[in-house]
N, C-alpha and C positions, 0 to 999 in steps of 0.2 A: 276763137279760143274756147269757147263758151261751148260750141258743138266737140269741144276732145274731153273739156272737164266732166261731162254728164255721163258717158262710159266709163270713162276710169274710175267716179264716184259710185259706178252700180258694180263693179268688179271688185272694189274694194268691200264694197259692203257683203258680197257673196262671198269672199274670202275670208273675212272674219266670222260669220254664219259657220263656215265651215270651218273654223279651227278648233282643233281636238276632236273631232269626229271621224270615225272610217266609216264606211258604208259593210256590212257585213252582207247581207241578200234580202231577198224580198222580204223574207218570213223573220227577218231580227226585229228584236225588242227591245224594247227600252230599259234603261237601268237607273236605280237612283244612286245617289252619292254613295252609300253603304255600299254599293258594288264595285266599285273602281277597283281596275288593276293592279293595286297595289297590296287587298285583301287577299288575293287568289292566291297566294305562299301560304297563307296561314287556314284558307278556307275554300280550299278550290271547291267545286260544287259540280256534278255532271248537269244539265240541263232539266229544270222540270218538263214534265209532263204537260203542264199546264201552266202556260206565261203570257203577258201580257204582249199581243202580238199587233197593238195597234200602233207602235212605232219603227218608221224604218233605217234609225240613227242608233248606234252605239259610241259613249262614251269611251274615247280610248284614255284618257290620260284624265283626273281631277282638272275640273275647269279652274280651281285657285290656283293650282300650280301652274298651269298654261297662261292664263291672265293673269295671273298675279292679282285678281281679287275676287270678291266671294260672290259673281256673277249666278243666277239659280242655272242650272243645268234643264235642257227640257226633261228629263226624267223626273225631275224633282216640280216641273210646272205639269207637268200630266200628273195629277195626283187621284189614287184609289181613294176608294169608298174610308180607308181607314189603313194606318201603315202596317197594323195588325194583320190584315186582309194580305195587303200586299206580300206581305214577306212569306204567308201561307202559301200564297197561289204560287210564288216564287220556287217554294222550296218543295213543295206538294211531290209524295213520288218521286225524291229525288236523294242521290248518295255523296258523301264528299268523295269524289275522284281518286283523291290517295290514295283512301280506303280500298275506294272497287278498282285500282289496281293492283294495288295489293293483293285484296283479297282472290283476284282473278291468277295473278301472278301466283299465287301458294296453294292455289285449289284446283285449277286446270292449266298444269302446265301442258304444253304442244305435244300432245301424242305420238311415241316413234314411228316409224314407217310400219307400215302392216305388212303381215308376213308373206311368201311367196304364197300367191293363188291357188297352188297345187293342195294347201295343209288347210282342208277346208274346213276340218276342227278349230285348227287354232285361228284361221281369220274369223270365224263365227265371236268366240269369246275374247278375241281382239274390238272387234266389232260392239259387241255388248259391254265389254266393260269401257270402252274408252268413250262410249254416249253417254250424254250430259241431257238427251233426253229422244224421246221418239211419239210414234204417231197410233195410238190405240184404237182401232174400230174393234165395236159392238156390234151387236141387234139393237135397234132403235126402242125406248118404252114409253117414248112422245107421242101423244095421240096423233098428229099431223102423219107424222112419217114410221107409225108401230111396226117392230116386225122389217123394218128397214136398215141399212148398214148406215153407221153412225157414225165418224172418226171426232178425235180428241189428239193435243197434244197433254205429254206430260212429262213432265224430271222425273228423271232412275237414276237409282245406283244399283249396280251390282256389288256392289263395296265397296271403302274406301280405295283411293288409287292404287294403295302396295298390297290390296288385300283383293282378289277378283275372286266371287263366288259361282258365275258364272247364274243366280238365281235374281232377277229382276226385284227392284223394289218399288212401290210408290208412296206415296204421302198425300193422301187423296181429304174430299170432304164429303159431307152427304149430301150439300146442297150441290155441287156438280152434275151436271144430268148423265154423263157416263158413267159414275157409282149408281145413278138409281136403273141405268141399263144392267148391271150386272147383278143387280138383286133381283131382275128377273130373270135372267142370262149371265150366270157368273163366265160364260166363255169371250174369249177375244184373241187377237191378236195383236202385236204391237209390233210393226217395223222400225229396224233403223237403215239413216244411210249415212255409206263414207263420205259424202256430200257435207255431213254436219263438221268433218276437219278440213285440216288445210289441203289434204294430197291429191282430194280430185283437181282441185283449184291449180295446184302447180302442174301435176299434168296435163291442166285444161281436158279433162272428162266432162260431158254434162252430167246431172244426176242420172239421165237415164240408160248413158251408156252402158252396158254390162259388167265393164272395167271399172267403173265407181262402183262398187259392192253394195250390196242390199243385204238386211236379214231382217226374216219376218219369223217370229217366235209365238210359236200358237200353246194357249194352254186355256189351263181355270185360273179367275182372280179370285185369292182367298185372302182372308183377314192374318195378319202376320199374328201366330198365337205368344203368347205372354211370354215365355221362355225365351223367344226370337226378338223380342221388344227392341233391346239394347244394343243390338248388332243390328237391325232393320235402324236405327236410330243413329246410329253410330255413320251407317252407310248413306243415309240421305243427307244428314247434317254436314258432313265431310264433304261432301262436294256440293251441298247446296248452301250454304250457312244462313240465306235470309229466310230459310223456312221455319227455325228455330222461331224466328220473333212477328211470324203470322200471327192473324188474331184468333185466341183462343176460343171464340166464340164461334167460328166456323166448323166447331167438334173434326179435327185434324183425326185423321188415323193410317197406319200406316198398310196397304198390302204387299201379297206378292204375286207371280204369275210361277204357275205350277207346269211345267211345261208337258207339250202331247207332240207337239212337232217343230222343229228345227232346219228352217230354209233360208237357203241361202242361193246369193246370186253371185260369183265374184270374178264371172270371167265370159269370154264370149264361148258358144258351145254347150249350153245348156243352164241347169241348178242341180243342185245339190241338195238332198234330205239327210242329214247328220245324225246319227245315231243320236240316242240321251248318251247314252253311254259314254261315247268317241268326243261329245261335248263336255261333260264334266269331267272330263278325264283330262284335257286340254287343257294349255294355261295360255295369258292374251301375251306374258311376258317373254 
């Protein structure tokens, strides 16, 4: 009898080890009691940046309410340097969920279908105003690679969503090294692609089929002059809103790209070079 008690004595014991616990994957963290499932109605959190990944148990449920007494939780026996600490590294770079859906919900809603291939105007400033951001190469003014093609991403608006200018914006800093490329080389180009919504993806296009649309917008980057402030302002805010509350210490400012050439790729059979004209004359709606 002795040799059935000693199994069922170690099953039991890894059974209650394991009550109130899921296994989430390798990369899960630990939580302490302030975290529990029962807070996320009032405080949901997207995940930081930066969390404590040296546990691979999550709390699913308040260990008082599953035991019925105030058992420590190992999140609460793994303890930081200080709870101070903790709830930093916790929340570090990180948004309440609500919020950023929301705010994703009211600032980029799902862009309509793009226009027939043939109206190579209006898929251009279709194109441009419905990115949320693109890919800027320079001239390199790094000593390593001078004189070299440099690429950057960046957020643009072309205006807010019911207002398309079809004229690019940025919200750049000085400390960036593709601002201080264009102080020696104010030229660039900035591509987008239809790849950044959903329609390649339903049609299963890769990015580089011809059929996922490309446009690469070549001009001069200028400083947005003072008159244009509040509309250059107006249009990055509106579709970017956490650039608002960047740190003021990075001396933020805002440009534009003046355009010299307008290409595009939107179908099999070649590309297209777009008037200025036949471009701003266009509308993406």
């Amino acid at each position: 009898m002795r040799a059935w008690y000693l199994p069922s004595a170690v099953l039991a014991v890894l059974l209650c080890l394991c009550q109130s616990y899921t296994l989430r994957s390798s990369v899960s963290w630990v939580v302490s009691s302030n975290d529990v499932v029962e807070d996320l109605s009032e405080e949901e959190v997207a995940p930081g940046l930066l969390v404590d990944g040296a546990g691979l148990w999550k709390q699913a449920y308040p260990t008082s309410d599953v035991l019925g007494d105030s058992e420590e939780s190992p999140g609460e026996m793994v303890k930081p340097e200080g709870d101070d600490a903790a709830r930093l590294s916790s929340r570090l770079f990180s948004y309440r969920l609500e919020k950023v859906e929301k705010s994703a919900a009211s600032v980029s809603p799902p862009a309509p279908p793009p226009p027939p291939h043939q109206e190579t105007a209006k898929t251009a400033r279709y194109i441009a105003h419905y990115s949320d951001w693109g890919h800027l190469a320079t001239i390199s003014a790094q000593d390593k690679i001078k004189g070299l093609p440099f690429g950057n991403i960046f957020s643009v608006s072309d205006g807010p969503l019911d207002n398309s200018t079809g004229v690019i914006y940025f919200y750049v800093t000085p400390m960036d090294n593709t601002v201080t490329d264009l102080k020696n080389n104010p030229y660039a180009s900035l591509t987008f692609s239809e790849a950044e919504g959903e329609f390649c993806r339903k049609m299963a296009y890769d990015p580089e089929d011809p059929r996922c649309a490309r446009l690469t917008l070549t001009g001069k980057m200028v400083e947005v002059p003072p008159e244009e402030l509040m509309f250059a302002r107006e249009a990055m805010f509106s579709r970017h809103p956490v650039m608002s509350k960047w740190p003021v210490g990075h001396k933020w400012f805002f440009m534009k790209l003046e355009l010299v050439q307008v290409w595009l790729q939107d179908w099999v059979g070649g590309t297209s070079l777009i008037p200025l004209e036949d471009y701003f004359k266009a509308s993406p709606f």
